[in-house]
TORPA-4810 file (N, C-alpha, C, O; in nm, 3 decimals):
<nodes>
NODE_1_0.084_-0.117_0.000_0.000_0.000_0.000_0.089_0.124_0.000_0.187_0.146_0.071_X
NODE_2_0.026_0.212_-0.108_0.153_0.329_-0.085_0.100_0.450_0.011_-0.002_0.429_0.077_X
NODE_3_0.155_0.552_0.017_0.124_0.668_0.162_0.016_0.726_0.122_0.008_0.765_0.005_X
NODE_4_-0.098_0.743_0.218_-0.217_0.741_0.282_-0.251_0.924_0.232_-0.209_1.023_0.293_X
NODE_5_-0.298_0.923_0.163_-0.378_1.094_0.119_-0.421_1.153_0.235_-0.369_1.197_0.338_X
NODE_6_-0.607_1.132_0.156_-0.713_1.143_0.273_-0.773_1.067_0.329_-0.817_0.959_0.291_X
NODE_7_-0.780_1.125_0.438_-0.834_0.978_0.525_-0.975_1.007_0.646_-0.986_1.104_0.721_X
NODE_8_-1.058_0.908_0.633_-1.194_0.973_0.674_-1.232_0.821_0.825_-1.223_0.699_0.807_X
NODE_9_-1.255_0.862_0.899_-1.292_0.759_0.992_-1.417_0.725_1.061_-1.466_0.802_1.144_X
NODE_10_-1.479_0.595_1.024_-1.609_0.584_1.016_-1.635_0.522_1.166_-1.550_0.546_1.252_X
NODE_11_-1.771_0.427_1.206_-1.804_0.321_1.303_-1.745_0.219_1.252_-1.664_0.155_1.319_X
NODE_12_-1.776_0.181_1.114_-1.763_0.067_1.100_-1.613_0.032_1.029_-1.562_-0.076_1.058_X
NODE_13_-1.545_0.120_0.940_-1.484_0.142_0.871_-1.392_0.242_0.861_-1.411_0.334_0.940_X
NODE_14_-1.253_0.258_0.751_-1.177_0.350_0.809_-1.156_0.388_0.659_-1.162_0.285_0.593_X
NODE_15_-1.132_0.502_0.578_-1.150_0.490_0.430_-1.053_0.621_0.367_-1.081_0.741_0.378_X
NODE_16_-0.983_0.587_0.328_-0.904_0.659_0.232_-0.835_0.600_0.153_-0.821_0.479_0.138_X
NODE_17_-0.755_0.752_0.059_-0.688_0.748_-0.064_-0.529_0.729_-0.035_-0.468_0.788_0.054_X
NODE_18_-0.463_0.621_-0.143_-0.325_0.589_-0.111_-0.269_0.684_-0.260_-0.345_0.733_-0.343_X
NODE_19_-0.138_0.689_-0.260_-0.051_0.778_-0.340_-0.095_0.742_-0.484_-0.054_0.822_-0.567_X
NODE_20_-0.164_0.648_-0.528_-0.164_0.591_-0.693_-0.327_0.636_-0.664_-0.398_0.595_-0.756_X
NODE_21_-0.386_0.693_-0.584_-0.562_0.738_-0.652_-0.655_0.622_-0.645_-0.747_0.606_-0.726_X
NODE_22_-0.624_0.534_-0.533_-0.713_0.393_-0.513_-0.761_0.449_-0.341_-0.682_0.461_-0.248_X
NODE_23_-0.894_0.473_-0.337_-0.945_0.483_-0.254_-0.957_0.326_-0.160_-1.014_0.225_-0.204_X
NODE_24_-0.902_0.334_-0.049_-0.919_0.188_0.071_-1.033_0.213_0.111_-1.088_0.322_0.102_X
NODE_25_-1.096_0.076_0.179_-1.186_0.085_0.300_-1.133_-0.016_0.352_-1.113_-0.119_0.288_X
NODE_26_-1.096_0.000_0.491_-1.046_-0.040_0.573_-1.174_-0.111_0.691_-1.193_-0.058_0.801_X
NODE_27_-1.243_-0.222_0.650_-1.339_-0.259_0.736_-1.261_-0.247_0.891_-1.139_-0.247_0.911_X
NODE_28_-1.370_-0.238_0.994_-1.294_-0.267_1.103_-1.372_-0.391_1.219_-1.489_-0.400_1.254_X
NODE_29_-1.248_-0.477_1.257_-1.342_-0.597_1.309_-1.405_-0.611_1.421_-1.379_-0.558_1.529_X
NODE_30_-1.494_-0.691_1.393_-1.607_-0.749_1.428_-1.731_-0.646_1.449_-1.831_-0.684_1.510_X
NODE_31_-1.721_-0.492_1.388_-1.858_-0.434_1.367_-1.970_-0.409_1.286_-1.956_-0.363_1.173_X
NODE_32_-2.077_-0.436_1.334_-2.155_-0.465_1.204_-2.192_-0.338_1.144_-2.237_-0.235_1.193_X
NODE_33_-2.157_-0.377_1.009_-2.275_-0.265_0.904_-2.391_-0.264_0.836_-2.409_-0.325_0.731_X
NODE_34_-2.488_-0.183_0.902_-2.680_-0.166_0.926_-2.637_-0.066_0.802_-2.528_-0.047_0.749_X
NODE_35_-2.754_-0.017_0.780_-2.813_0.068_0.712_-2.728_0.215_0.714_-2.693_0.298_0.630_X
NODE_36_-2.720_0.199_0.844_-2.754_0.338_0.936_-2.551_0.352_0.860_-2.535_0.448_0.785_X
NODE_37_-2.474_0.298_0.874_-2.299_0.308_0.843_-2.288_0.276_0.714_-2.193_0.321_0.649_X
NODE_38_-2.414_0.166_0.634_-2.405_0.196_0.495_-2.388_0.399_0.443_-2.300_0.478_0.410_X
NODE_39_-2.499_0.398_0.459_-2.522_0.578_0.449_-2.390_0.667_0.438_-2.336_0.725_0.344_X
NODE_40_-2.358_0.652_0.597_-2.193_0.753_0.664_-2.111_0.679_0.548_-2.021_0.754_0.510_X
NODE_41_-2.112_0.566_0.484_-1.961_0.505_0.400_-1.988_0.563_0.264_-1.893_0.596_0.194_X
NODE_42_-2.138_0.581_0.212_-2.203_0.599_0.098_-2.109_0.797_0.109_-2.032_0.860_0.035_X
NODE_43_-2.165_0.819_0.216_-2.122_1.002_0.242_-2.003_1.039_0.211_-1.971_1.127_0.132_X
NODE_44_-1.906_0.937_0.303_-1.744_0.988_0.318_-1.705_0.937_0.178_-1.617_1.007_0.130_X
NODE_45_-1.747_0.830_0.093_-1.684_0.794_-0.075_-1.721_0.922_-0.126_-1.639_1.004_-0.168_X
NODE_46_-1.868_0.941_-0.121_-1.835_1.111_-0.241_-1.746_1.226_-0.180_-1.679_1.288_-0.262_X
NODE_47_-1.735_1.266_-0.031_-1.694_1.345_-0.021_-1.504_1.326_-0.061_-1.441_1.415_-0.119_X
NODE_48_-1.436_1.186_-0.009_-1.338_1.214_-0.058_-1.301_1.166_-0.214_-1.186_1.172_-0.260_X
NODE_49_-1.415_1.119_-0.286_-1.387_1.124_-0.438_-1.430_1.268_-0.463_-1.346_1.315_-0.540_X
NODE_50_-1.486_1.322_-0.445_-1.575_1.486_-0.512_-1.561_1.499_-0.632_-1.499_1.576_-0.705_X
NODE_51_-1.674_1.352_-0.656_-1.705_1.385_-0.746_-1.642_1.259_-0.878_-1.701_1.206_-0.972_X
NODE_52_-1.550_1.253_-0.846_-1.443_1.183_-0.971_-1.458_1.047_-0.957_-1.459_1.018_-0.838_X
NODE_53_-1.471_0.945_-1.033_-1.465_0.812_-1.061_-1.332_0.773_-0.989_-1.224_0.828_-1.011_X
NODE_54_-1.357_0.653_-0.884_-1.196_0.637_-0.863_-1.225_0.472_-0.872_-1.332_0.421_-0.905_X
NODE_55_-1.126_0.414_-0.843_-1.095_0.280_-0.791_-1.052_0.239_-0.694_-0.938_0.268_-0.657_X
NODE_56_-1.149_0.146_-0.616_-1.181_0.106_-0.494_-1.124_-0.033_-0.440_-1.107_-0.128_-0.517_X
NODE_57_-1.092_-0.041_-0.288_-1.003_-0.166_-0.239_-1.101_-0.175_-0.123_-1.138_-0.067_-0.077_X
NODE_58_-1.146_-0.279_-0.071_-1.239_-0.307_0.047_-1.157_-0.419_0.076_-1.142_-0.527_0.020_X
NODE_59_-1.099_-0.361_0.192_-1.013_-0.488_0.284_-1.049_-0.583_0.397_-1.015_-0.543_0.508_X
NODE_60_-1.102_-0.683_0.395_-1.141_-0.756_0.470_-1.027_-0.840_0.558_-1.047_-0.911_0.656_X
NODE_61_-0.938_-0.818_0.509_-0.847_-0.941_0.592_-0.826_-0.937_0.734_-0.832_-0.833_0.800_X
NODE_62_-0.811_-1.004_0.761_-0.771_-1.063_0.919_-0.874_-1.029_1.001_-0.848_-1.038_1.121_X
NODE_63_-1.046_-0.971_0.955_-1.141_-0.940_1.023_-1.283_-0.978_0.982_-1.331_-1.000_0.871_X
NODE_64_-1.351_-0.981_1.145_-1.478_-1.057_1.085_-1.592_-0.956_1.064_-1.654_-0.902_1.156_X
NODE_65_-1.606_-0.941_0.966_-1.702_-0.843_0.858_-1.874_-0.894_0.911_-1.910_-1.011_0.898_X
NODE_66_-1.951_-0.801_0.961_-2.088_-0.839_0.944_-2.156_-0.732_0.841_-2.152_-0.613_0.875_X
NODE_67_-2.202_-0.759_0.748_-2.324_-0.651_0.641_-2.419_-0.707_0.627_-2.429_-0.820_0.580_X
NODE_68_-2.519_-0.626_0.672_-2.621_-0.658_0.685_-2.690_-0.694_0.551_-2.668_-0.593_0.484_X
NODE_69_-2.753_-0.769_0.483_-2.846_-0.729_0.394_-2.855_-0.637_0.302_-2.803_-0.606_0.194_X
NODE_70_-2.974_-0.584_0.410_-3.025_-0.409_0.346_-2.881_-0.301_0.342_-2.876_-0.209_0.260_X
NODE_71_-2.786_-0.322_0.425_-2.642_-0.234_0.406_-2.570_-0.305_0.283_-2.491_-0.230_0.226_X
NODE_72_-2.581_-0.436_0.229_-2.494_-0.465_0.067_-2.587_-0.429_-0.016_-2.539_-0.379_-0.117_X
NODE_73_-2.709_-0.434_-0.015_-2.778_-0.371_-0.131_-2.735_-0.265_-0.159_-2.673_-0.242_-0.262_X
NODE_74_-2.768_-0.163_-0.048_-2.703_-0.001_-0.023_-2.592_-0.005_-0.124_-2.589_0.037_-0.240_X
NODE_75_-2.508_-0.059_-0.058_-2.379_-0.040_-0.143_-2.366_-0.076_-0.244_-2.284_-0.013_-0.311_X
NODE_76_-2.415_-0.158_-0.290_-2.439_-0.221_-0.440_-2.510_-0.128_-0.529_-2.476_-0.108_-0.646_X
NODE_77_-2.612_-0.070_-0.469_-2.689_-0.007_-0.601_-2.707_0.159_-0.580_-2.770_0.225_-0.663_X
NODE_78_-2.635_0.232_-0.437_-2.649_0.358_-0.402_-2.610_0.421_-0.506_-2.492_0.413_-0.541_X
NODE_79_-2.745_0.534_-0.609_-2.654_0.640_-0.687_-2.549_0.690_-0.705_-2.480_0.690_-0.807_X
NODE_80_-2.525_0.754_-0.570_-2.369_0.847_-0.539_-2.267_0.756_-0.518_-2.151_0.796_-0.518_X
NODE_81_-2.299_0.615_-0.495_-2.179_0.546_-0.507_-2.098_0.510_-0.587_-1.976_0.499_-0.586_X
NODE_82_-2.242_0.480_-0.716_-2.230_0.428_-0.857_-2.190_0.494_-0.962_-2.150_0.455_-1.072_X
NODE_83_-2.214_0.654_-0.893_-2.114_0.745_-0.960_-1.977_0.739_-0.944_-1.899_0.700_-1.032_X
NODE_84_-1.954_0.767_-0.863_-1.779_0.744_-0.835_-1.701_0.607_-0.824_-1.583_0.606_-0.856_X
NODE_85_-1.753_0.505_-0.786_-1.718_0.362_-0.789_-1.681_0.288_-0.983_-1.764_0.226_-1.049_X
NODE_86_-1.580_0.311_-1.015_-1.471_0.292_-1.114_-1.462_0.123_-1.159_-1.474_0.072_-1.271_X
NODE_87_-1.437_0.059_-1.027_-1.462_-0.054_-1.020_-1.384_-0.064_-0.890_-1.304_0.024_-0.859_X
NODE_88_-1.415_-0.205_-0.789_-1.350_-0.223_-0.674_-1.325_-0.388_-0.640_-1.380_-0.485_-0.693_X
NODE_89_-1.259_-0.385_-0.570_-1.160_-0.496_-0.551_-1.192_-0.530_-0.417_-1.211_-0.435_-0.340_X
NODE_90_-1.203_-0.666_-0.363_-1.223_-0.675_-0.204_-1.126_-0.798_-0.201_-1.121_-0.895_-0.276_X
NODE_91_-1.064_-0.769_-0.111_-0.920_-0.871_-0.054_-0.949_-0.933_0.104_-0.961_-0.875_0.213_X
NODE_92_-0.953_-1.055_0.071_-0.996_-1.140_0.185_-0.883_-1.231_0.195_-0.797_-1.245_0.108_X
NODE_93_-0.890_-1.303_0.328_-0.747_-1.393_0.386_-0.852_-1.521_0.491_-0.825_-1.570_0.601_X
NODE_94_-0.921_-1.534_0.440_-1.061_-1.651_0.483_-1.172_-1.699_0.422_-1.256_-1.623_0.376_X
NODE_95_-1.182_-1.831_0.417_-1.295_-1.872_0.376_-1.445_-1.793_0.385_-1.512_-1.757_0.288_X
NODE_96_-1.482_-1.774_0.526_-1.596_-1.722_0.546_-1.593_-1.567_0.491_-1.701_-1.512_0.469_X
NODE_97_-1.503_-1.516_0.476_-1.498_-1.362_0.417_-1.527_-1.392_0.242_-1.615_-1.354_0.165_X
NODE_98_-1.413_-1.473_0.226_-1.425_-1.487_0.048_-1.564_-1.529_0.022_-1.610_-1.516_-0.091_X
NODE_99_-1.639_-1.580_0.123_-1.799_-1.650_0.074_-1.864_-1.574_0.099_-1.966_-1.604_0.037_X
NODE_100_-1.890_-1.449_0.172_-1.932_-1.324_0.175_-1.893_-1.225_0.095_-1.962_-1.123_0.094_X
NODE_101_-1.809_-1.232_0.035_-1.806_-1.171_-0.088_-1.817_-1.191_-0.206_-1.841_-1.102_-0.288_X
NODE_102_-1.799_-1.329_-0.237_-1.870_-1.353_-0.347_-1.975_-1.380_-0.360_-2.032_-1.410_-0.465_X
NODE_103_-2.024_-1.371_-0.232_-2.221_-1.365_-0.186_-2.258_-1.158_-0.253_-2.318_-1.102_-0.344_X
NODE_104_-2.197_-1.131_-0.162_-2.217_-1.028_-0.226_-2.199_-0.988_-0.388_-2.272_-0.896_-0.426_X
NODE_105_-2.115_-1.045_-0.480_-2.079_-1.011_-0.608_-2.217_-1.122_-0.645_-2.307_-1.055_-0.696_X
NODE_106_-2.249_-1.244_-0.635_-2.349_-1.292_-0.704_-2.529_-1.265_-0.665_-2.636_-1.283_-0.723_X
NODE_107_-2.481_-1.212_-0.532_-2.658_-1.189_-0.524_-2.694_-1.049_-0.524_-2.788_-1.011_-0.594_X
NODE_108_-2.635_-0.977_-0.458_-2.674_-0.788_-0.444_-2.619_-0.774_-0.569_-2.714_-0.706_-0.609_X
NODE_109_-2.537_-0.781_-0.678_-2.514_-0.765_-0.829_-2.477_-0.620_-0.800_-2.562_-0.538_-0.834_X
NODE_110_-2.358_-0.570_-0.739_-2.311_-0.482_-0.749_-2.319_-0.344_-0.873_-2.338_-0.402_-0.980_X
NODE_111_-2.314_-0.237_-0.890_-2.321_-0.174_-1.039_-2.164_-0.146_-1.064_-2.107_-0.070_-0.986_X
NODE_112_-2.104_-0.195_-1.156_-1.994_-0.182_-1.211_-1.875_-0.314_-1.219_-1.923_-0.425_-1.194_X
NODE_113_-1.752_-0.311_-1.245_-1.686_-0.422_-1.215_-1.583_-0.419_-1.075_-1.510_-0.333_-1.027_X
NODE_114_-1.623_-0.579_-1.033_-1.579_-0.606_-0.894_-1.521_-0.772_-0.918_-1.556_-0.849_-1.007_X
NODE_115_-1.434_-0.793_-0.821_-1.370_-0.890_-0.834_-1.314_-0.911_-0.668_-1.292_-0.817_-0.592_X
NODE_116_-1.297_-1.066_-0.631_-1.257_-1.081_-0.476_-1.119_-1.162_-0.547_-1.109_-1.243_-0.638_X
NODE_117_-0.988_-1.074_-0.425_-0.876_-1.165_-0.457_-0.790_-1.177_-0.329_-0.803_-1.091_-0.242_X
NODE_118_-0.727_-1.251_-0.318_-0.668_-1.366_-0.197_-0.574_-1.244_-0.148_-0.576_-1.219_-0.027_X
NODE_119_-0.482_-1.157_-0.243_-0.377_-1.059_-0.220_-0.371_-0.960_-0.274_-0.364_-0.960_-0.396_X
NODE_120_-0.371_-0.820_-0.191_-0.316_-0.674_-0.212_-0.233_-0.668_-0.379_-0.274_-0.590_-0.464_X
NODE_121_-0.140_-0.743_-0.399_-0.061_-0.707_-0.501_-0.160_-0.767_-0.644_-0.141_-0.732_-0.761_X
NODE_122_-0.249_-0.848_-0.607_-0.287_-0.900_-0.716_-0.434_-0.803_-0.759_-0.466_-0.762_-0.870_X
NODE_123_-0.499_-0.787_-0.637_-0.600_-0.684_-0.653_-0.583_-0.537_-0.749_-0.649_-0.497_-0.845_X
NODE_124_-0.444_-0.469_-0.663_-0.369_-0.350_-0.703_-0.358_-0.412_-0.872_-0.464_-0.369_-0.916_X
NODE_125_-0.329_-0.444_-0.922_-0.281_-0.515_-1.056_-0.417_-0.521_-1.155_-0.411_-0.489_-1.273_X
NODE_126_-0.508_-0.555_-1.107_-0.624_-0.598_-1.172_-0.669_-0.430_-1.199_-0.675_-0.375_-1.309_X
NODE_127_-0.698_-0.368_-1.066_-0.730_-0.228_-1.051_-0.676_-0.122_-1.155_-0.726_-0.011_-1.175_X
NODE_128_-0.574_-0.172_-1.212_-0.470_-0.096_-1.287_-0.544_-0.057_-1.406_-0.555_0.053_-1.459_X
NODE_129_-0.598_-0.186_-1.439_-0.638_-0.198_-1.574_-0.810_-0.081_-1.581_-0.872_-0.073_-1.687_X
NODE_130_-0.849_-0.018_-1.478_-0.930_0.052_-1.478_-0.903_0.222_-1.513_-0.991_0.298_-1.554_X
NODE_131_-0.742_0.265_-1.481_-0.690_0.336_-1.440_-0.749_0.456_-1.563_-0.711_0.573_-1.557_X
</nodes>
């Protein structure tokens, strides 16, 4: 990961931009995300994209992720998300995470292109090709 831009700090989540223009979300473990932190994550992406299409990293590793439902829909199909969301990448280091995310990529049907991968360097790589 290269040095940390802007950086916005949520309940559930911790979210900023690294030196190459790839916005992180930094889940944080074991808190769940309702509705209510879908929203605040939906807020802090436009405010630190403003506006601009970027490309996105949702890091799950080494933590246990709860989303609710009605909070992956959110994120899957929120306008202001779908504006700025480029395409995004979610990096998991567990079974039960990788099956939650590819729960999420096959049933909430995200808007744009998304992909789950085992490692940072391989994610970053894929991401490139959005650039």
């Amino acid at each position: 990961m290269s040095k940390i831009i802007d950086k916005i700090d949520l309940v559930a989540s911790t979210l900023f931009f690294d030196s190459e223009g790839i916005l992180w979300v930094i889940h944080k473990d074991g808190v769940e995300m309702g509705i209510i932190e879908a929203a605040e994550h939906a807020e802090a992406c436009c405010k630190l994209c403003r506006g601009n299409q970027t490309r996105m990293v949702i890091d799950a590793r080494a933590k246990t992720v709860f989303v609710t439902d009605e909070a992956r829909n959110y994120l899957a199909h929120h306008e202001d998300i779908i504006k700025v969301r480029k395409a995004h990448a979610i990096i998991v280091d567990s079974i039960p995470n990788r099956l939650l995310a590819n729960f999420y990529f096959r049933f909430n049907k995200p808007i744009g292109p998304g992909k789950v991968f085992n490692s940072e360097k391989a994610a970053i790589s894929w991401l490139r090709k959005y650039e």
